[in-house]
N, C-alpha and C positions, 0 to 999 in steps of 0.2 A: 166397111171401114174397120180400122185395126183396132181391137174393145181397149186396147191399150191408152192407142190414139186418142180415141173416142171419151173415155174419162176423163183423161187429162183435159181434154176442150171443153166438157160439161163443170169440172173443177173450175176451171178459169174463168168461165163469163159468168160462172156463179160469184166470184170472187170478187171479180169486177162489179158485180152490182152492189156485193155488199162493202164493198170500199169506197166508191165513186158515186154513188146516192146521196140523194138528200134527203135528209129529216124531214118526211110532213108534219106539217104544222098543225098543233092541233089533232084531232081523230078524225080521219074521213068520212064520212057520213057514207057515200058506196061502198068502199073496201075498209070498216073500221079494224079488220086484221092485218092489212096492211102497212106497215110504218116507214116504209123509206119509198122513193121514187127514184128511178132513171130514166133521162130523157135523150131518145135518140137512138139510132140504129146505129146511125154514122158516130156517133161518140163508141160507140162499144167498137165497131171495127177500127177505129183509129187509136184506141185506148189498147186493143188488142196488138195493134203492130207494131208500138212501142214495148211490150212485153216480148214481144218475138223476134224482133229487132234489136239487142244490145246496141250494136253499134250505133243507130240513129237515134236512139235513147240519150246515149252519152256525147253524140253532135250536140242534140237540143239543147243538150245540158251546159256543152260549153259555148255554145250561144248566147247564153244569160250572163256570162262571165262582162262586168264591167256594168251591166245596167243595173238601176237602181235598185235596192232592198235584196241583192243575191251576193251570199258569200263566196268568194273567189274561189279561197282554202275548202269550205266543205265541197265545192263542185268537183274541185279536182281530185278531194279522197274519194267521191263518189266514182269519176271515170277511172282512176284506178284501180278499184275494186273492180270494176266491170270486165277492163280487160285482164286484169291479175289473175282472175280468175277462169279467163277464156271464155268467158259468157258468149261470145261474140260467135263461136265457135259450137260450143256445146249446147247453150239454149237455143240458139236462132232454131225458129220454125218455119220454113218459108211460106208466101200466102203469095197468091197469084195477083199480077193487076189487072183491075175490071177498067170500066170507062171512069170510073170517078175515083180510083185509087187503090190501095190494099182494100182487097177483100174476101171476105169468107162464107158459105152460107150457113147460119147459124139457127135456120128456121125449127131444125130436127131438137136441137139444142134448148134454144126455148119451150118447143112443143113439152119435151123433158121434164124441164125446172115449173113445167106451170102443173105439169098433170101429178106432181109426187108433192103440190104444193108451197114452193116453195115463193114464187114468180105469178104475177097476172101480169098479162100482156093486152092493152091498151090501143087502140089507133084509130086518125078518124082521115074520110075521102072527102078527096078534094069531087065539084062536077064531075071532074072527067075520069074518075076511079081511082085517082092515085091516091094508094097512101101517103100520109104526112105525119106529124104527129105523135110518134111514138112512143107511149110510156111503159116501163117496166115496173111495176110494184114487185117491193121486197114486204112477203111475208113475217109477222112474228114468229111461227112455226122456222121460216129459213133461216134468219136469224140468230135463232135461238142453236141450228143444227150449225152454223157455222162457228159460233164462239162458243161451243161447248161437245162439239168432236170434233169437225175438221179441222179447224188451226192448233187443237191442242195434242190431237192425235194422226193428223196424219204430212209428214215429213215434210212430201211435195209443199204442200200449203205456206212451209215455212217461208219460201224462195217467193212465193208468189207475195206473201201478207208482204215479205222487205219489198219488193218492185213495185206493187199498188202504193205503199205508203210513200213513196220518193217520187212516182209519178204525180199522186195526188198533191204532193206540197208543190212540186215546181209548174205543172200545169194541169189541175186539176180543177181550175176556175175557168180552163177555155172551155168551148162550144164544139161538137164534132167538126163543125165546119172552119173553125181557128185551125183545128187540128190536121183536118186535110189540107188547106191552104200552107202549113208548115211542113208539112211532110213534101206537097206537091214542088219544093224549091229544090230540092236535089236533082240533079241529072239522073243518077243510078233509075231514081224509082220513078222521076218524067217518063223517060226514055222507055222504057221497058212496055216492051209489046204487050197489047193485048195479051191476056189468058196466058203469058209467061210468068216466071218466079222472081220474086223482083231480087237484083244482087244485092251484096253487103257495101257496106263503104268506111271498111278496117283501115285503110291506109288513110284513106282524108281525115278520117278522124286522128290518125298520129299525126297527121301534118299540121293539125289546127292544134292540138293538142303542144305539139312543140311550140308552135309559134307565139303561144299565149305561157306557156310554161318555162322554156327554152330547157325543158329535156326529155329523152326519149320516152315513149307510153311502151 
């Protein structure tokens, strides 16, 4: 894997955990150095292909447009900014689709974030061997290393902290599985064969975009 690549991916599911956690309650009695939790594989990989995904970012985004307790006006300087800036173009990362959606394997990844401490990783089997259950604990040691060098000192982070924190307000209350369900409604990324790259969907997004805005993205 390209070491370039390769940090970059360990940067971001780091990120994502310390963005999209929750506060435990209280001090854990098993992990009392751990303070946040994340719950789910499938949240982290759908959480991830809205990052890597501009353009289906800024669908979902005008999605919410007209339902209750979401601003019309901030949605639209948000999909503006996204294309303005060609995110759509320069950020997208492509992730292939498995049987049940965007996916990536992130197993190397966690092995990572848990042995340098930052991360415990959690799961319990069902009878028949399957994993279910998955939880992430975020360390106070990670923590600590992410609000007092990575976001303050290293660039990338910046792009990443604004996309978790605009993901986390708009849907940051679904479930992996809200998430996949949402995602699974486009053609582009249905359709898409097995163990192919799933496409972009830059044009539909200007056409929803016009049609709620009535001017060009």
């Amino acid at each position: 894997m390209e070491e370039r690549g390769y940090y970059r991916e360990k940067l971001r599911i780091l990120l994502i955990f310390y963005f999209l956690s929750d506060e435990i309650e209280g001090t854990s009695k098993l992990y009392p150095e751990y303070l946040k939790v994340f719950k789910s594989e499938v949240k982290i990989q759908k959480i991830d292909f809205l990052i890597r995904y501009p353009d289906y970012l800024a669908y979902e985004l005008l999605n919410l447009v007209g339902e209750k307790g979401y601003c019309k006006d901030q949605i639209q300087r948000h999909v503006k900014s996204i294309f303005n800036s060609n995110e759509p173009e320069l950020r997208r990362e492509d992730m292939l689709r498995y049987f049940f959606g965007a996916y990536e394997e992130i197993d190397h990844i966690i092995l990572f974030l848990v042995t340098v401490g930052f991360v415990k990783f959690e799961s319990r089997r069902s009878v028949t061997g399957k994993v279910f259950d998955k939880l992430y604990f975020l360390s106070g040691f990670g923590i600590n290393k992410v609000e007092k060098e990575i976001l303050p000192n290293i660039q990338q982070a910046k792009w990443y902290e604004e996309r978790l924190l605009l993901i986390k307000k708009y849907f940051g209350n679904l479930s992996g599985t809200e998430l996949k369900i949402k995602q699974y409604e486009y053609d582009q990324y249905r359709t898409t064969p097995i163990n192919q790259y799933i496409k972009g969907i830059q044009q539909e997004v200007k056409e929803k975009y016009f049609q709620l805005f009535e001017e060009e993205l």
